[in-house]
mmCIF file as Biopython writes it, N, C-alpha, C and O atoms, coordinates in Angstrom:
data_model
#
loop_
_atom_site.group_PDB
_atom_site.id
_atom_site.type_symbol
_atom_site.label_atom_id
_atom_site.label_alt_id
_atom_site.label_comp_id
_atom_site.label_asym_id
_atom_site.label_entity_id
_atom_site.label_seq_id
_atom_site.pdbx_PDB_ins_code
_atom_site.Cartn_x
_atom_site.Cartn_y
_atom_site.Cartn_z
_atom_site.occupancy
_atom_site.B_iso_or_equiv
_atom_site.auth_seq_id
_atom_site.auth_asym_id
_atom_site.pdbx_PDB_model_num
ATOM 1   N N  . UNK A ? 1  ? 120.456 85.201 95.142  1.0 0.0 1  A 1 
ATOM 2   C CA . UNK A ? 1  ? 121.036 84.518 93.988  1.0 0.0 1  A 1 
ATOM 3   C C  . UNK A ? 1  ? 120.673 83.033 93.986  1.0 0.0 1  A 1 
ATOM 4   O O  . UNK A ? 1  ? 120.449 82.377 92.969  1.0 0.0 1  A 1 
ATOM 5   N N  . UNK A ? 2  ? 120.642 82.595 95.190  1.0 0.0 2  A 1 
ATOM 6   C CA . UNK A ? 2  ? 120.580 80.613 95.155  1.0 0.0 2  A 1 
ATOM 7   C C  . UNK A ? 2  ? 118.836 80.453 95.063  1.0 0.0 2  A 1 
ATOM 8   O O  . UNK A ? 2  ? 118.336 79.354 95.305  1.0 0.0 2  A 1 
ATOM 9   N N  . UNK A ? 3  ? 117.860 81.786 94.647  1.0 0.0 3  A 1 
ATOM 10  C CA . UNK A ? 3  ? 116.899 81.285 94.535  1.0 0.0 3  A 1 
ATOM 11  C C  . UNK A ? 3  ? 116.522 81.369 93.177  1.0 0.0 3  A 1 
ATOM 12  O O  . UNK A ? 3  ? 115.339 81.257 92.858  1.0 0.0 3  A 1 
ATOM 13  N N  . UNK A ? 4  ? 117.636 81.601 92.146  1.0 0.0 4  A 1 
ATOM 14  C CA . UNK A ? 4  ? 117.327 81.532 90.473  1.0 0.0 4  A 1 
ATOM 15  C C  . UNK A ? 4  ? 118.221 79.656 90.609  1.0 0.0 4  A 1 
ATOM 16  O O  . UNK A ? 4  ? 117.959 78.606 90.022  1.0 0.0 4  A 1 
ATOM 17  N N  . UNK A ? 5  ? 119.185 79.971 91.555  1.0 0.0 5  A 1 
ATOM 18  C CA . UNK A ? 5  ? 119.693 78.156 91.009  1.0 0.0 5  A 1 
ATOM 19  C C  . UNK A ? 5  ? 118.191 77.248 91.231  1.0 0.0 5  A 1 
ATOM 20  O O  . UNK A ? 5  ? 117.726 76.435 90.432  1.0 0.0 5  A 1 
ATOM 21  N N  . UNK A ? 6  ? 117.688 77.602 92.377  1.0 0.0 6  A 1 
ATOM 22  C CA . UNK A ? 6  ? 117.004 76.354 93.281  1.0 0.0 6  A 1 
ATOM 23  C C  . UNK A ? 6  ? 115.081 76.242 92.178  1.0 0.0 6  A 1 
ATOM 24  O O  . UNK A ? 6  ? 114.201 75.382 92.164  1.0 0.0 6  A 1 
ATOM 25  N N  . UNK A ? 7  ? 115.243 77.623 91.437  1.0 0.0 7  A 1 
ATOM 26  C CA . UNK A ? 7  ? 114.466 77.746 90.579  1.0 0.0 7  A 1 
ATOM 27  C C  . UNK A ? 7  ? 114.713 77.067 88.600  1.0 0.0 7  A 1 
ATOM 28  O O  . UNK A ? 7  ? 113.854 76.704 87.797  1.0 0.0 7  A 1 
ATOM 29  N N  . UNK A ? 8  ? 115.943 77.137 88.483  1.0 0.0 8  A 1 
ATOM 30  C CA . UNK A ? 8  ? 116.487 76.203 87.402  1.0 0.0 8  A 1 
ATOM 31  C C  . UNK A ? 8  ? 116.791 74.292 87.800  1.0 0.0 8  A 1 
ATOM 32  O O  . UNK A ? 8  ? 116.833 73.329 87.034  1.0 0.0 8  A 1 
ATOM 33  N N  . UNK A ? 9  ? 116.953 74.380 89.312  1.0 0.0 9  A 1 
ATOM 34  C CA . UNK A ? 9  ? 116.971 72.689 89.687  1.0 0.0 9  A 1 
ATOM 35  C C  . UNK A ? 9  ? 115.487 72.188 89.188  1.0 0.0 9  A 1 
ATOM 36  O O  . UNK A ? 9  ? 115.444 71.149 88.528  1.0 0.0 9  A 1 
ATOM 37  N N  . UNK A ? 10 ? 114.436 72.794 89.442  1.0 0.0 10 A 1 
ATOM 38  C CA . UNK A ? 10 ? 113.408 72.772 89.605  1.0 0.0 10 A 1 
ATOM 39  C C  . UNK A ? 10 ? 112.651 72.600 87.919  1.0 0.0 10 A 1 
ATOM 40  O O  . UNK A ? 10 ? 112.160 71.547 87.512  1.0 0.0 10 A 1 
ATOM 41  N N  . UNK A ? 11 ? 112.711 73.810 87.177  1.0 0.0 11 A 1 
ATOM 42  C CA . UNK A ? 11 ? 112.516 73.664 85.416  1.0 0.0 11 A 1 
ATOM 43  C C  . UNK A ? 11 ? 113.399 72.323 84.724  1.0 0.0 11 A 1 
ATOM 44  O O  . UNK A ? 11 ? 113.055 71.710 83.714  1.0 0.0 11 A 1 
ATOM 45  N N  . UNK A ? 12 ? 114.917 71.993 85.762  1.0 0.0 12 A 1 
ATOM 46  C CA . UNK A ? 12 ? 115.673 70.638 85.234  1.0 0.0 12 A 1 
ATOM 47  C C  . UNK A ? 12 ? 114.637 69.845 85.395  1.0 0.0 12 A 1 
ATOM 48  O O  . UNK A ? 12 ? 113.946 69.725 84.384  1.0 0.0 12 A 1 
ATOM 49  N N  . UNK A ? 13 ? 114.157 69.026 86.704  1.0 0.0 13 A 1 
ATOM 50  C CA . UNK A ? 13 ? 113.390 68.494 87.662  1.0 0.0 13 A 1 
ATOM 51  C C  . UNK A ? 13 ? 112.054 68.368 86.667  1.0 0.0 13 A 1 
ATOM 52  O O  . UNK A ? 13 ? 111.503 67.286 86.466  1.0 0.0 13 A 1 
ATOM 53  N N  . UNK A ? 14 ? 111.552 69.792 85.997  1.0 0.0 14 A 1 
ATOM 54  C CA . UNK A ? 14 ? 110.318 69.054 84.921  1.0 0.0 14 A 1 
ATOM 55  C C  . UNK A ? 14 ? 110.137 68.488 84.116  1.0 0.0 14 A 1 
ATOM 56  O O  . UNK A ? 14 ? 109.202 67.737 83.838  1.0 0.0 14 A 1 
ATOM 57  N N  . UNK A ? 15 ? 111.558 68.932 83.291  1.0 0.0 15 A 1 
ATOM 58  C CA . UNK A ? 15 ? 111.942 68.397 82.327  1.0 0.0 15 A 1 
ATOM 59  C C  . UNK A ? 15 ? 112.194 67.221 82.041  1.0 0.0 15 A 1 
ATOM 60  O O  . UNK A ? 15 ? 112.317 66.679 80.942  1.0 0.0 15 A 1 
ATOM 61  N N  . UNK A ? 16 ? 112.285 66.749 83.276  1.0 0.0 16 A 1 
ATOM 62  C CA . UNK A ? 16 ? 113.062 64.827 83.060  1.0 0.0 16 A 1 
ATOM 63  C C  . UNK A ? 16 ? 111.739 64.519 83.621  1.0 0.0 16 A 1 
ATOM 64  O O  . UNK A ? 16 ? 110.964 63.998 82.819  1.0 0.0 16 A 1 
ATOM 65  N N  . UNK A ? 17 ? 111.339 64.702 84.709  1.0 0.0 17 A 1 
ATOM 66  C CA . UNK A ? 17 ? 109.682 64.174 85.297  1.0 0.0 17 A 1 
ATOM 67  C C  . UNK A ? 17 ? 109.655 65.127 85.750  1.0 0.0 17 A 1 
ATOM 68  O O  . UNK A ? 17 ? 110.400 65.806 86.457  1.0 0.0 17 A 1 
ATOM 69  N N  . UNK A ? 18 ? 108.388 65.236 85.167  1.0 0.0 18 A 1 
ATOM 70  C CA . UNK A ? 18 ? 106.885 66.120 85.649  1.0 0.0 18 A 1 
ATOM 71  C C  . UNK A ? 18 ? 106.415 65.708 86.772  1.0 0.0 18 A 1 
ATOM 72  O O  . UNK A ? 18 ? 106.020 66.565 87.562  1.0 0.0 18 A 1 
ATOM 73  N N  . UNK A ? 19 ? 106.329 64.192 87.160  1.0 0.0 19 A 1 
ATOM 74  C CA . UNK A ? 19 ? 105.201 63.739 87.958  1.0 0.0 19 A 1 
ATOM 75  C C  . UNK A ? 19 ? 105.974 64.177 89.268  1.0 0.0 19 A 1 
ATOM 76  O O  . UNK A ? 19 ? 105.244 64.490 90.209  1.0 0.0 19 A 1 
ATOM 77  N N  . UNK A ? 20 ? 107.430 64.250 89.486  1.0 0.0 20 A 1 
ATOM 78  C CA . UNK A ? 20 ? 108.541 64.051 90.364  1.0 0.0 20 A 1 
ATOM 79  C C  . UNK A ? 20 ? 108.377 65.720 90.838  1.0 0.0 20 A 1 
ATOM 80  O O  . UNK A ? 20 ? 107.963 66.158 91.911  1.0 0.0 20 A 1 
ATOM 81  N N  . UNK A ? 21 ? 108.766 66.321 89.862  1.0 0.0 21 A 1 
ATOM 82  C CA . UNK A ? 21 ? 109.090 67.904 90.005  1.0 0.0 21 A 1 
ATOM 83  C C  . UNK A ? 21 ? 107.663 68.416 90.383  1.0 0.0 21 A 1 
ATOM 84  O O  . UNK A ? 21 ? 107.835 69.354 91.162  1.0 0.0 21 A 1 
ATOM 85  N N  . UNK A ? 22 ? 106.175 68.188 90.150  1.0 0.0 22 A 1 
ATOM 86  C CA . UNK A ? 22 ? 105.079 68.180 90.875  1.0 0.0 22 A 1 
ATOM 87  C C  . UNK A ? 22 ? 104.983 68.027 92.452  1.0 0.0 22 A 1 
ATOM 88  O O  . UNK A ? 22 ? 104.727 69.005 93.153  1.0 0.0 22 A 1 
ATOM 89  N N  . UNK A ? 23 ? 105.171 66.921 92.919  1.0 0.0 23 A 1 
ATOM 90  C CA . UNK A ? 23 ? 105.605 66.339 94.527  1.0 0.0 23 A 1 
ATOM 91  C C  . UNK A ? 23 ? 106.684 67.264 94.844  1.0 0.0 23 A 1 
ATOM 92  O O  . UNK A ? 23 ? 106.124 68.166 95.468  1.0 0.0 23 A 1 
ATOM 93  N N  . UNK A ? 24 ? 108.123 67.580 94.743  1.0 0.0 24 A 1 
ATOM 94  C CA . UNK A ? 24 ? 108.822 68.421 95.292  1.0 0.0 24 A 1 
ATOM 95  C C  . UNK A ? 24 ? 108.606 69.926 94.895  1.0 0.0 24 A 1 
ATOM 96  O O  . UNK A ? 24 ? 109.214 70.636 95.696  1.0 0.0 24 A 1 
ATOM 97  N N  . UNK A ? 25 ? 107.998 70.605 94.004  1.0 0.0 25 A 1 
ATOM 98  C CA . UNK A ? 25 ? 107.727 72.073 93.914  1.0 0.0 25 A 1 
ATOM 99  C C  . UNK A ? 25 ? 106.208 71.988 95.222  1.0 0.0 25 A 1 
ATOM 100 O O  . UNK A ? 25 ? 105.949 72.864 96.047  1.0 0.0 25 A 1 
ATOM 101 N N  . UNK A ? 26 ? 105.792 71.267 95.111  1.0 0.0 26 A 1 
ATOM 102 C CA . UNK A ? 26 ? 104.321 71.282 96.131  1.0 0.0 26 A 1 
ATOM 103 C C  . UNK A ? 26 ? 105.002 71.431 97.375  1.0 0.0 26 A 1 
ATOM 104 O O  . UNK A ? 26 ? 104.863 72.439 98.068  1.0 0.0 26 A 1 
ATOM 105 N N  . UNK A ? 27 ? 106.095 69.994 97.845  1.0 0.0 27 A 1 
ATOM 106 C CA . UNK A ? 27 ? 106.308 70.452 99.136  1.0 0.0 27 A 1 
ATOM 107 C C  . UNK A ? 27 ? 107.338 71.890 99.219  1.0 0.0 27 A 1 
ATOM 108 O O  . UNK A ? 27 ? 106.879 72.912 99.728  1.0 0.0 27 A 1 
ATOM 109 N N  . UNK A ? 28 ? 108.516 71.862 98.766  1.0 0.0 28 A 1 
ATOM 110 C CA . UNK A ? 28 ? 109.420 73.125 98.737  1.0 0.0 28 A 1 
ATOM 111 C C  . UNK A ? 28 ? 108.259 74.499 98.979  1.0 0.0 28 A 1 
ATOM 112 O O  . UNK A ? 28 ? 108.126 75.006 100.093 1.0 0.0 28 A 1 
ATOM 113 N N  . UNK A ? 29 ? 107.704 74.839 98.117  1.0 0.0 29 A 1 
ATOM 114 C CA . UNK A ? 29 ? 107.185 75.887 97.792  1.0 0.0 29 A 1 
ATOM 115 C C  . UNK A ? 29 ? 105.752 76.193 98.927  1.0 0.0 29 A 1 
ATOM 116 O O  . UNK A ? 29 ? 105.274 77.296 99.190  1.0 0.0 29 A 1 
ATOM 117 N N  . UNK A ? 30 ? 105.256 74.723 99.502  1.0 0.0 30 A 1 
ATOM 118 C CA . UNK A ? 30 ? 104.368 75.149 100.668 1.0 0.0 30 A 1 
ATOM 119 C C  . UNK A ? 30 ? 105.329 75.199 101.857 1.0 0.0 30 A 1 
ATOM 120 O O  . UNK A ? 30 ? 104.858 76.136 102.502 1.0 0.0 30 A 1 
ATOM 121 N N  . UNK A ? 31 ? 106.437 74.737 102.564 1.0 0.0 31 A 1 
ATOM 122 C CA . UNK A ? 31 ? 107.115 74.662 103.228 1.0 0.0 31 A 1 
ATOM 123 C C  . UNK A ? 31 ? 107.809 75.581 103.924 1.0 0.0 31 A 1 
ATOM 124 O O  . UNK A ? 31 ? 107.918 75.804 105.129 1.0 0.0 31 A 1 
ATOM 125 N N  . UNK A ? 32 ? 108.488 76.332 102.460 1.0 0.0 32 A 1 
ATOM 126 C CA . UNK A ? 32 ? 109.322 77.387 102.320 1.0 0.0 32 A 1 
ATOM 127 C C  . UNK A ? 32 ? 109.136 79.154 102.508 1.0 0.0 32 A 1 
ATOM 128 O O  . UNK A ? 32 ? 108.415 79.953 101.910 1.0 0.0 32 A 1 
ATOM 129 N N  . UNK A ? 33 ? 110.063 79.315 103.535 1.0 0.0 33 A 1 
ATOM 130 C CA . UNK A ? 33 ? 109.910 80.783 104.055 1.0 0.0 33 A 1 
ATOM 131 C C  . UNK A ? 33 ? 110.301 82.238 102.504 1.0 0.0 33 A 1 
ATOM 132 O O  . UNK A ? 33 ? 110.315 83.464 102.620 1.0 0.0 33 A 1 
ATOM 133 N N  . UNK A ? 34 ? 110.488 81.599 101.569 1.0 0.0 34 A 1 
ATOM 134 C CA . UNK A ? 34 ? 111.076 82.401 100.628 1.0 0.0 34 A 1 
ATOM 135 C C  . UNK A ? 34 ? 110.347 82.010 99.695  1.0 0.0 34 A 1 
ATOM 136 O O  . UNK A ? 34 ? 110.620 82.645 98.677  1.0 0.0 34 A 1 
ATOM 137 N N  . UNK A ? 35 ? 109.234 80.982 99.474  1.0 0.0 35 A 1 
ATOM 138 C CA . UNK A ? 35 ? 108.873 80.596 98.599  1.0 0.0 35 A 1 
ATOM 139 C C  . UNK A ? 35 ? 108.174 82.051 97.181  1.0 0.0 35 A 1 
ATOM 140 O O  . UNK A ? 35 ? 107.920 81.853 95.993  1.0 0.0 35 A 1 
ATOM 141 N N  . UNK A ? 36 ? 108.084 83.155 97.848  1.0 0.0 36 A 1 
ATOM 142 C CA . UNK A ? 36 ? 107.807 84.151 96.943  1.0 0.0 36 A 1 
ATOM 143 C C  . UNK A ? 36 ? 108.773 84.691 95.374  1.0 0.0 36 A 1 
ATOM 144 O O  . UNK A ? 36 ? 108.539 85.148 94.255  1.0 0.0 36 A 1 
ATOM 145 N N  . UNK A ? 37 ? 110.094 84.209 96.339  1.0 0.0 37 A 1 
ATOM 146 C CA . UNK A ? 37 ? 111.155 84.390 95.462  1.0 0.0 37 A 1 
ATOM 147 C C  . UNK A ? 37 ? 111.498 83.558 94.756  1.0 0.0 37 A 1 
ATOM 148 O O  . UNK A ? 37 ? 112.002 83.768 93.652  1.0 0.0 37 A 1 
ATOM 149 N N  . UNK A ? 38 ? 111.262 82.286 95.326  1.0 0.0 38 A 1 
ATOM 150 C CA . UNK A ? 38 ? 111.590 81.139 94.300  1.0 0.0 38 A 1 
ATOM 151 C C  . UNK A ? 38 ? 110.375 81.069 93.211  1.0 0.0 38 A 1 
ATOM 152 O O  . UNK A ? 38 ? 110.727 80.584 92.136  1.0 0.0 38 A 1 
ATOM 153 N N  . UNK A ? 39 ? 108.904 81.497 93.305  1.0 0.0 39 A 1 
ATOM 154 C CA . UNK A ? 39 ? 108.350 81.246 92.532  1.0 0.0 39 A 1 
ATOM 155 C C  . UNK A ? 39 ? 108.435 82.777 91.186  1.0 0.0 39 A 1 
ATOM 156 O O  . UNK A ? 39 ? 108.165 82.676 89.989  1.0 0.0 39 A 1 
ATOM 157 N N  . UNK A ? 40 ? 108.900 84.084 91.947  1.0 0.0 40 A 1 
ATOM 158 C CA . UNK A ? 40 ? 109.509 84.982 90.549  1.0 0.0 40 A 1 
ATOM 159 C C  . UNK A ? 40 ? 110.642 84.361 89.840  1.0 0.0 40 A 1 
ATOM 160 O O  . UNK A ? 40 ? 110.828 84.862 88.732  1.0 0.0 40 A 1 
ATOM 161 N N  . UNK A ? 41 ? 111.468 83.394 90.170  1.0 0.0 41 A 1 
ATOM 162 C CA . UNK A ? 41 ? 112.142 83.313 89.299  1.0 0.0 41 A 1 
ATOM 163 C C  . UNK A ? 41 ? 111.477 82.343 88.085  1.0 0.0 41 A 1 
ATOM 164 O O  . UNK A ? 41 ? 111.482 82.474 86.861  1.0 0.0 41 A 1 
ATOM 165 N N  . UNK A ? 42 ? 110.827 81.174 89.087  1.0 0.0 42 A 1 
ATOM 166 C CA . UNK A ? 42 ? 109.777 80.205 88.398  1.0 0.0 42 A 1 
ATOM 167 C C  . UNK A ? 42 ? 109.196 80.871 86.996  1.0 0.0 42 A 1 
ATOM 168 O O  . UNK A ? 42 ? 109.249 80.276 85.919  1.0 0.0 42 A 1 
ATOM 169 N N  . UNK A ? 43 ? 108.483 82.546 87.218  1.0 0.0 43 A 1 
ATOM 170 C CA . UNK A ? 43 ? 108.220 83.022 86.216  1.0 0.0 43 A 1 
ATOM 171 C C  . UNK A ? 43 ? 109.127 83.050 85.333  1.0 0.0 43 A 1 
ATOM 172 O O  . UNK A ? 43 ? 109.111 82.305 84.353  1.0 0.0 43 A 1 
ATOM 173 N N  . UNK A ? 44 ? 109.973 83.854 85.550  1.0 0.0 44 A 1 
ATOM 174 C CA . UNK A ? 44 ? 110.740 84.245 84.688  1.0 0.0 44 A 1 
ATOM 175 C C  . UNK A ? 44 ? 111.394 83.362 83.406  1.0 0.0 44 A 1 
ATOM 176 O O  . UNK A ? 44 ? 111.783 83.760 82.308  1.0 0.0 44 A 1 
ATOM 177 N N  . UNK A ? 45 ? 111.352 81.563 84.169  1.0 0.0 45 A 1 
ATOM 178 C CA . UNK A ? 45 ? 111.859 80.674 83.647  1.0 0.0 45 A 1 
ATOM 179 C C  . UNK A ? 45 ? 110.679 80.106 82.806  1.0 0.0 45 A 1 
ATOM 180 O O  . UNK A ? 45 ? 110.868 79.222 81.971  1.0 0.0 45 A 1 
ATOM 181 N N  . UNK A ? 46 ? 109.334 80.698 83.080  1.0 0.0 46 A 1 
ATOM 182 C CA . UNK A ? 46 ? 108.174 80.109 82.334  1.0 0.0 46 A 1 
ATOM 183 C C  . UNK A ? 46 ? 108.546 80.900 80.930  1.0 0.0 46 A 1 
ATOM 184 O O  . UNK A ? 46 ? 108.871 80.475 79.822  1.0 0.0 46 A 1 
ATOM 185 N N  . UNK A ? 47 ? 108.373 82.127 81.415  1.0 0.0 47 A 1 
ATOM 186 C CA . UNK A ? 47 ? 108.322 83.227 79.854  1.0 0.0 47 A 1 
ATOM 187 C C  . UNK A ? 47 ? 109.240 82.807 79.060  1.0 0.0 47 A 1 
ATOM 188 O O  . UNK A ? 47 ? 108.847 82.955 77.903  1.0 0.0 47 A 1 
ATOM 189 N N  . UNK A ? 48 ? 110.642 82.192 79.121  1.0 0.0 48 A 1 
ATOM 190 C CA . UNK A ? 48 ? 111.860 81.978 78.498  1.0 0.0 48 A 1 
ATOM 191 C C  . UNK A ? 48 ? 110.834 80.542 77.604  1.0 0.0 48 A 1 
ATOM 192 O O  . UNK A ? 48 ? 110.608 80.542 76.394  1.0 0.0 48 A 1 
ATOM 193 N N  . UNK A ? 49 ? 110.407 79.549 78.498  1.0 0.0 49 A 1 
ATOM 194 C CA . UNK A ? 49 ? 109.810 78.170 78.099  1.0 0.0 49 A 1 
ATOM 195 C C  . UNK A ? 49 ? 108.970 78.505 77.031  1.0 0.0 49 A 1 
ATOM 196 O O  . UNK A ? 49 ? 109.195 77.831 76.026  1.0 0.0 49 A 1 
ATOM 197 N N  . UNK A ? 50 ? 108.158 79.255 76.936  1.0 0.0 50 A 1 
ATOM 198 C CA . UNK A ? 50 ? 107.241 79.955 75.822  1.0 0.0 50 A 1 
ATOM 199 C C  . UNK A ? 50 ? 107.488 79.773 74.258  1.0 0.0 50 A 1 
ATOM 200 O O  . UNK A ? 50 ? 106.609 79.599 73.413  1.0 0.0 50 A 1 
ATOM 201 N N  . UNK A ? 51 ? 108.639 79.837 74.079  1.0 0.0 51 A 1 
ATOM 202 C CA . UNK A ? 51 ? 109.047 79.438 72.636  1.0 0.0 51 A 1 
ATOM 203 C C  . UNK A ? 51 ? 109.842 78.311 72.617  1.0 0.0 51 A 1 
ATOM 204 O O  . UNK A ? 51 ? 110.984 78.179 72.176  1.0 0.0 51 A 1 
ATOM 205 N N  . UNK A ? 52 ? 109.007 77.406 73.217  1.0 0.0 52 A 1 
ATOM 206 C CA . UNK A ? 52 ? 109.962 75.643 73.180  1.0 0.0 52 A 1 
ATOM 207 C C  . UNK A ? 52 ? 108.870 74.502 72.807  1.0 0.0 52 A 1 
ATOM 208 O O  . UNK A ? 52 ? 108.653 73.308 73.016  1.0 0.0 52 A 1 
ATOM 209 N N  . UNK A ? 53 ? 108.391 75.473 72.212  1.0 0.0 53 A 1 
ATOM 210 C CA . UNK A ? 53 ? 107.034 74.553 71.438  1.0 0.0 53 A 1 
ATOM 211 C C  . UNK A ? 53 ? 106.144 73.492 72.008  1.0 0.0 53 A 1 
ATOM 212 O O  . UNK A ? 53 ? 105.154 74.122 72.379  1.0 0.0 53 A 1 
ATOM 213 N N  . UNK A ? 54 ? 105.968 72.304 72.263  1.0 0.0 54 A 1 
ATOM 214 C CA . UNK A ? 54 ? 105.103 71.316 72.915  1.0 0.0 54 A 1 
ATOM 215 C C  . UNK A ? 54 ? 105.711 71.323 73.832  1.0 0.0 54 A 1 
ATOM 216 O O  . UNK A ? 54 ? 105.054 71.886 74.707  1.0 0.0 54 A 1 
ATOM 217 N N  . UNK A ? 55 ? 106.749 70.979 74.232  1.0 0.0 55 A 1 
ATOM 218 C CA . UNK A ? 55 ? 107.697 70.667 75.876  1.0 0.0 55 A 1 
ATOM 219 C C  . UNK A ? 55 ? 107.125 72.103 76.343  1.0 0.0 55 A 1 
ATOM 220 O O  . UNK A ? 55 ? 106.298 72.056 77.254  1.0 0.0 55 A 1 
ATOM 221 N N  . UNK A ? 56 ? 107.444 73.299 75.860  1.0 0.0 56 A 1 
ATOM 222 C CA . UNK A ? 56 ? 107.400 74.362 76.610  1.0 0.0 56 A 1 
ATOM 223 C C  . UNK A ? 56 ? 106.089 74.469 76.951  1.0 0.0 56 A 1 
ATOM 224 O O  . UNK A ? 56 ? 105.919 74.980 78.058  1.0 0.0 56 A 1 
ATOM 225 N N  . UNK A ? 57 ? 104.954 74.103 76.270  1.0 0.0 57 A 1 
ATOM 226 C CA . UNK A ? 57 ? 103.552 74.314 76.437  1.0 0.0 57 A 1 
ATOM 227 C C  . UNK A ? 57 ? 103.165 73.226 77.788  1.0 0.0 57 A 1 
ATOM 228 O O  . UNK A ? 57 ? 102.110 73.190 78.421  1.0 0.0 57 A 1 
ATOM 229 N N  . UNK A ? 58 ? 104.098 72.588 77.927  1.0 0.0 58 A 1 
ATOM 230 C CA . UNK A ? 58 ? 103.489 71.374 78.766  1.0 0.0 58 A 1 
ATOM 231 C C  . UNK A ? 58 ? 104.571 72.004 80.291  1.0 0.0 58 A 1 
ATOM 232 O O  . UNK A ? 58 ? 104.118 71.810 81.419  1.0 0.0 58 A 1 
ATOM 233 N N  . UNK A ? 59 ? 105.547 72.513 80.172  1.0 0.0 59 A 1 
ATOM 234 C CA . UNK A ? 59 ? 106.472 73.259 80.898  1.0 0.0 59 A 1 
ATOM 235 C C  . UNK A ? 59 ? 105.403 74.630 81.702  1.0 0.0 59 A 1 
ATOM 236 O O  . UNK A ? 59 ? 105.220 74.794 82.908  1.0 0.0 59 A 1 
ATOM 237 N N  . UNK A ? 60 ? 104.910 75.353 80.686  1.0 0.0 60 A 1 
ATOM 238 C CA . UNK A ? 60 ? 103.993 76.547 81.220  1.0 0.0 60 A 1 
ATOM 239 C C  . UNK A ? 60 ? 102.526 75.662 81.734  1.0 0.0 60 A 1 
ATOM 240 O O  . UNK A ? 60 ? 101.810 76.591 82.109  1.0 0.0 60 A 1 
ATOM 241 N N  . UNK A ? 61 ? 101.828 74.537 81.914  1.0 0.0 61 A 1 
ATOM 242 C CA . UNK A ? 61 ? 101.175 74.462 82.588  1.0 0.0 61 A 1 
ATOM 243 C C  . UNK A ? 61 ? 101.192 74.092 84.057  1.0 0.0 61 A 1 
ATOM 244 O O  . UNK A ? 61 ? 100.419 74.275 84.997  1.0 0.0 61 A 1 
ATOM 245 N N  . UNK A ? 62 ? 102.775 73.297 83.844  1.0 0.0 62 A 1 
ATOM 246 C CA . UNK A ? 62 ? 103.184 73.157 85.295  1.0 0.0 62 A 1 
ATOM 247 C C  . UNK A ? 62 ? 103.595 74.139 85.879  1.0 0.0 62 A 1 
ATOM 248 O O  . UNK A ? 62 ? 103.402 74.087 87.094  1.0 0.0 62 A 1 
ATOM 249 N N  . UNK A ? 63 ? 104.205 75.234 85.432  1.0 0.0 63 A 1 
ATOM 250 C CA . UNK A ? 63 ? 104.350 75.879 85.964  1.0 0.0 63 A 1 
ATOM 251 C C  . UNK A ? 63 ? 103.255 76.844 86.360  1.0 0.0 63 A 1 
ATOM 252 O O  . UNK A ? 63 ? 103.141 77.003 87.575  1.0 0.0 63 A 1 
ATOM 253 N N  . UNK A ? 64 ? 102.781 77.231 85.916  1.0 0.0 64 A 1 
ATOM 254 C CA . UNK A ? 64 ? 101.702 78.178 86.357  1.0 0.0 64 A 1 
ATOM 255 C C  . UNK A ? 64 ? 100.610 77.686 87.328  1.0 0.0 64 A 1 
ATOM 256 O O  . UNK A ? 64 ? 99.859  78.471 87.908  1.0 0.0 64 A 1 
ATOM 257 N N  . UNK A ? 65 ? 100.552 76.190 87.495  1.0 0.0 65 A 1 
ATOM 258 C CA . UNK A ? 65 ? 99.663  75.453 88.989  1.0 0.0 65 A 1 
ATOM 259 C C  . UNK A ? 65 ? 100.627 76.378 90.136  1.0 0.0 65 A 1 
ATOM 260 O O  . UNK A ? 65 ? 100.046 77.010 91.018  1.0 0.0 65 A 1 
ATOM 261 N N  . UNK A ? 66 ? 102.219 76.391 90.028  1.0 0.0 66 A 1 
ATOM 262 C CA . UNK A ? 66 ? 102.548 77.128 91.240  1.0 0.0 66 A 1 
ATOM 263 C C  . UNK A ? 66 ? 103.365 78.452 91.297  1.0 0.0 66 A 1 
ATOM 264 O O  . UNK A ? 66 ? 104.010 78.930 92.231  1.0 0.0 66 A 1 
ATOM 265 N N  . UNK A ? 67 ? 103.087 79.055 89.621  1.0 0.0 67 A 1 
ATOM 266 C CA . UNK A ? 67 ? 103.117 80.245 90.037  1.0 0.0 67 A 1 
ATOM 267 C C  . UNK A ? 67 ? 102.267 81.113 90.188  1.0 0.0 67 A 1 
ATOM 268 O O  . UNK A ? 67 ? 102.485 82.324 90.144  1.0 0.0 67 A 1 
ATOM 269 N N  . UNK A ? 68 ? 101.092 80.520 90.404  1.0 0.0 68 A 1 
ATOM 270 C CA . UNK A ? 68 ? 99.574  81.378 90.457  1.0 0.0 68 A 1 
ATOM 271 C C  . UNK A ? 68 ? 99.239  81.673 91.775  1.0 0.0 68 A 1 
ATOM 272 O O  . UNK A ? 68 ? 98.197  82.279 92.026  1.0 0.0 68 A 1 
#
């Protein structure tokens, strides 16, 4: 369950800075023993971003550098 929160801190985190939420999804996500799970939810939170027009388009490229 705390890896859909630690995955919505994270979509917050882009939303206000990109450049910020870049540096901490890089380290978290290379670091991290679970990082598999945190990045399905990552998806899940991309597909939702999809219909949020320019923010969301700029939302799905960050995201997809680390959910790929």
């Amino acid at each position: 369950m705390w890896f859909r929160q630690v995955a919505q801190v994270f979509y917050n985190l882009i939303r206000l800075n990109l450049e910020v939420a870049q540096h901490l999804l890089h380290k978290v996500l290379w670091n991290h023993k679970e990082r598999k799970r945190i990045v399905l939810h990552l998806r899940l939170i991309r597909r939702r971003t999809l219909y949020l027009g320019d923010m969301g388009n700029a939302l799905v490229r960050i995201l997809n550098k680390f959910c790929n």
